[in-house]
C-alpha positions, 0 to 999 in steps of 0.5 A: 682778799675776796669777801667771802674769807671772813663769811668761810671763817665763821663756819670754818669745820676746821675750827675743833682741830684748829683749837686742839692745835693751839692747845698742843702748842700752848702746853707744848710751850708750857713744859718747855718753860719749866726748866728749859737749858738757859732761860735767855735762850728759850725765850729767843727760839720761842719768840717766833711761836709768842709772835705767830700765834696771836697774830694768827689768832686775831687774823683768823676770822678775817684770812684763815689760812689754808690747812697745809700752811696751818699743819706746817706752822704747827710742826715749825712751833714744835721744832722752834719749842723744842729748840729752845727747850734744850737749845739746837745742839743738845735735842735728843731727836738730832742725836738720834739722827746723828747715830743713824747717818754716822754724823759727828755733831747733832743737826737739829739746828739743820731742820729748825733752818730747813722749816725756817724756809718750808713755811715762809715759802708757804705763808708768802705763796698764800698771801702773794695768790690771795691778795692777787698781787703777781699774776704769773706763776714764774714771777711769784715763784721767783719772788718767794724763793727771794723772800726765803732768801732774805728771811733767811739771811735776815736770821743769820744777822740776828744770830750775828748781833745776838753773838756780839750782845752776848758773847760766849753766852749766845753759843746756845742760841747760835748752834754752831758746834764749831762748824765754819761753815754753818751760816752758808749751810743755814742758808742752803737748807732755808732756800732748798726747803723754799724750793721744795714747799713750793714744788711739793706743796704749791698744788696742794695749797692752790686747791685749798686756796680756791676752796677757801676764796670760792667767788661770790660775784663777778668781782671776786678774782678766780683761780685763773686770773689769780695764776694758780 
């Protein structure tokens, strides 16, 4: 990490929008605890939100992440929240999705799936420029795209023993909705969301990563021995 990340993070100019985000998420959090549809289930699609949230909280002086990356950790909570609010195959957006494709069951478990590979794409990117740990463009797109693989796969194997733990009671937190092939299309989603943020967003992202990680000295690697 160059030294002058936490010097940046002191005067970040994001910080109020930073703030009014994680209020939004809080109190998106809050409603959704009121009266979700199954309690346990709320509580294991949010978990993810209850782990990130303080850790980039004390990690945010010392490595603030760019603001693409922040925008799509924001929409990611708002989907996991929701999620566990009324469980993937009961959210009132996926039926109105459903209606509008002519689809017979409710995909909202599909874009929870497809922001499950956005954003670690995203993170994993940031942290691999960052840090200057792969020196080439193909290698690190290459590793990314694996690490949303084996995230992704890594997922399906929670869902798997929360069914077995659970029973009939995990078809909440699974989503399946009886289709056979869900955990291969869970996948297919997470890995082509991967490929997109790094296409799409990896430009985006490498300038926000040059403007965050300016050299102060000849030490400091810059943006080209970094690969982006």
């Amino acid at each position: 990490m160059s030294p002058t990340d936490s010097d940046q993070s002191s005067m970040d100019p994001r910080r109020p929008w930073l703030l009014v985000g994680l209020g939004l998420i809080l109190g998106a959090l809050l409603v959704s605890a009121y009266k979700p549809y199954d309690r346990m289930t709320w509580l294991m699609e949010v978990l993810p939100v209850l782990i990130a949230l303080p850790l980039m909280c004390a990690s945010h002086r010392r490595f603030p992440l760019t603001t693409v990356l922040y925008i799509a950790v924001f929409v990611h909570c708002l989907v996991l929240i929701m999620g566990g609010a009324y469980t993937y195959a009961r959210v009132p957006l996926g039926f109105q999705i459903a209606d509008w494709l002519g689809m017979t069951r409710n995909p909202y478990d599909k874009i929870g799936h497809f922001m499950q590979g956005f954003v670690p794409a995203l993170l994993v990117r940031e942290i691999l420029i960052r840090r200057n740990e792969v020196r080439t463009a193909a290698m690190r797109f290459f590793l990314i795209t694996c690490v949303v693989l084996a995230f992704s796969a890594f997922y399906e194997l929670i869902e798997w023993w929360a069914a077995l733990a659970m029973g009939g009671n995990a078809d909440d937190f699974l989503g399946t909705q009886g289709y056979v092939w869900d955990t291969q299309s869970d996948m297919f989603w997470a890995l082509c969301a991967g490929l997109l943020a790094q296409v799409v967003l990896g430009p985006l992202q490498s300038a926000q990563i040059r403007h965050l990680t300016k050299p102060s000295n000849a030490n400091t690697p810059t943006a080209n021995q970094m690969g982006m």
